[in-house]
C-alpha angles and dihedrals in degrees: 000000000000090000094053098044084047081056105049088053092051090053092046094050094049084048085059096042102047082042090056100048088044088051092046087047091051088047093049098036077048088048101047088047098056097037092044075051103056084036097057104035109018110147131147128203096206130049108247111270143126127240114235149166120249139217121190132187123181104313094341128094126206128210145184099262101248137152092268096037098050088043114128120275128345132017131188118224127202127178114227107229153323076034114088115200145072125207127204107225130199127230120300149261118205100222096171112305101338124075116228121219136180123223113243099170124009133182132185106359120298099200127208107258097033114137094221133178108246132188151140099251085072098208141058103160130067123274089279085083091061091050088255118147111229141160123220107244133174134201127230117234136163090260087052138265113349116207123243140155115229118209100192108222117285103230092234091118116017100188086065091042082103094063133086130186118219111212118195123194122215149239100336099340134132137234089248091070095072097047083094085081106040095097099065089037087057089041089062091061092243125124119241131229115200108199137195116196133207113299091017118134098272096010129097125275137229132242093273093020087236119151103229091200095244107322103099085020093067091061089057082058093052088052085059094053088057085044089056089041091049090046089056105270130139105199145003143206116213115228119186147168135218100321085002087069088050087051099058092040091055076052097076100048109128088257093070093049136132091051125206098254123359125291113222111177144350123217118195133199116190097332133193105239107154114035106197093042081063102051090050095052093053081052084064098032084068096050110255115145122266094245092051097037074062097056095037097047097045090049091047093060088045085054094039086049087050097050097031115022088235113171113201099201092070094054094043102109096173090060084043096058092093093072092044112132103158126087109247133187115210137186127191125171121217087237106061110128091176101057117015117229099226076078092070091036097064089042094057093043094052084055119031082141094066102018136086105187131194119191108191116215108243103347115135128224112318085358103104094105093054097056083067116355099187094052093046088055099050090049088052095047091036087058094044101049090054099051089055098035086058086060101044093049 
């Protein structure tokens, strides 16, 4: 009776266990799919923000405490209609539950009462909502007519009039999301170039309708450069974000040169550079435990690399920085939990020689400018005026 008992248990506890591994293999097969998925195909229509109601009194506005509206320094604010308008405020003070900003720039009327979208990337619209004057534009690629919006040279500095900087937005991101930075861009005398590139939201699609992480994309970017040679420009400085960073930086493997006109720079905010290290910390980020994001990320290349032929080694920056040539200017905020920011430390370690690197105290991920806007810019304008200028002189 004892044998059998003895047998009964053993069979129970090999049951369990094979339940359990089968159990741990669905939630990581379940795990790699979504996150191959959001990996391979992530687009949005509509720039991050909340929708809230606001209260205004004199030259303070006064918002719903949230995770956008109590973020670390400025916010953009735009009345839904038939309200016209958008404020710049500046960074916040909790008073209750409400978070109270001040208005730094306002145009149009943003009126008390009014339920806004609010958000720190500051702006949803075109250029048009800063006052800027812009063409729409598209570039001509293989896949078909990629969108951009074209902002002609200012004048401000005639000498850097045959320039033009080529910003790239990221992983299911939106040309919007850079507009925080067109000011100072515009202050340096260069034109802009304001890209989309294949699978992004407006933009065509490829044959699988698969993001490659920079790799293809970065062929759309070198169209662009043709497209600023064509429209009367002699150089150009690359300018990305997240896996637009990835993307400029794919630009300058040896396979894209020679370019159209001279590159003279890159500059890089929050950029993707290794690929893997970032699908394991979103593991993480989410709250998986270490042992299991291991198993989920490794399993979701293997996936990506299925569906899409995706080769991480071409988009790993960080194995590439070897080859660099370029001057390139980087921020990176210590609270980025998109991107971590080890990622732009190593970077800037492998090339103190090329690289001026900025690592902002407490922003999160693209939010470097918003911790201090006027030093951001400086840097920005600082870094483009010198490449130029090294080429002027």
């Amino acid at each position: 009776m004892t044998r059998l008992t003895d047998r009964l248990r053993s069979v129970r506890k090999r049951r369990a266990l094979a339940w359990a591994a089968l159990g741990y293999a669905a939630l990581v097969f379940a795990g790699a799919l979504f996150g191959a998925d959001i990996t391979l195909r992530s687009k949005t229509r509509w720039v991050k923000g909340v929708f809230v109601p606001v209260g205004r009194r004199g030259n303070d506005i006064y918002l719903p405490a949230g995770s956008e509206t109590l973020s670390r320094g400025v916010v953009g604010v735009v009345p839904l209609l038939p309200n016209r308008g958008h404020a710049v405020l500046g960074g916040g003070k909790l008073t209750g539950t409400l978070v109270k900003r001040p208005v730094l720039q306002e145009r149009g009327v943003l009126p008390n009462g009014a339920l806004a979208w609010v958000s720190t990337f500051v702006y949803n619209g075109t250029p048009a909502q800063l006052g800027v004057a812009f063409e729409d534009t598209a570039v001509s690629t293989p896949l078909g007519e990629m969108p951009a919006w074209h902002i002609p040279p200012t004048g401000e500095v005639p000498e850097h009039s045959d320039a033009l900087v080529i910003v790239v937005h990221g992983h299911g991101g939106q040309r919007a999301q850079a507009l925080r930075m067109l000011p100072a861009l515009q202050r340096t005398g260069v034109g802009s170039l304001f890209v989309t590139f294949r699978n992004a939201h407006g933009a065509p699609r490829s044959a699988n309708g698969y993001l490659t992480l920079g790799d293809q994309e970065a062929e759309d970017i070198c169209a662009a450069l043709t497209w600023a040679k064509e429209h009367g420009y002699q150089r150009a400085v690359l300018y990305g974000f997240s896996m637009g960073g990835n993307v400029v930086l794919s630009v300058l493997r040896e396979k894209h040169q020679p370019f159209p006109l001279p590159v003279l720079g890159v500059a890089l905010d929050c950029p993707v550079l290794d690929w893997r290290a970032t699908i394991l910390s979103q593991g993480t980020r989410f709250g998986l435990p270490k042992f299991l994001a291991r198993h989920v990320a490794a399993f979701t290349q293997y996936v990506v690399t299925r569906r899409s032929g995706q080769d991480f080694d071409t988009v790993d920056q960080l194995r590439a920085a070897p080859k660099f040539t370029l001057p390139m200017i980087l921020w990176h905020g210590t609270r980025d939990r998109t991107i971590p920011v080890s990622q732009a430390d190593a970077l800037a370690a492998a090339r103190p020689d090329l690289i001026e690197y900025h690592r902002v105290e407490g922003a999160k991920h693209i939010r470097c400018w918003n911790i201090d806007p006027a030093k951001y810019d400086a840097q920005l304008e600082g870094f483009v005026g010198r490449v130029l200028e090294k080429v002027d002189v």
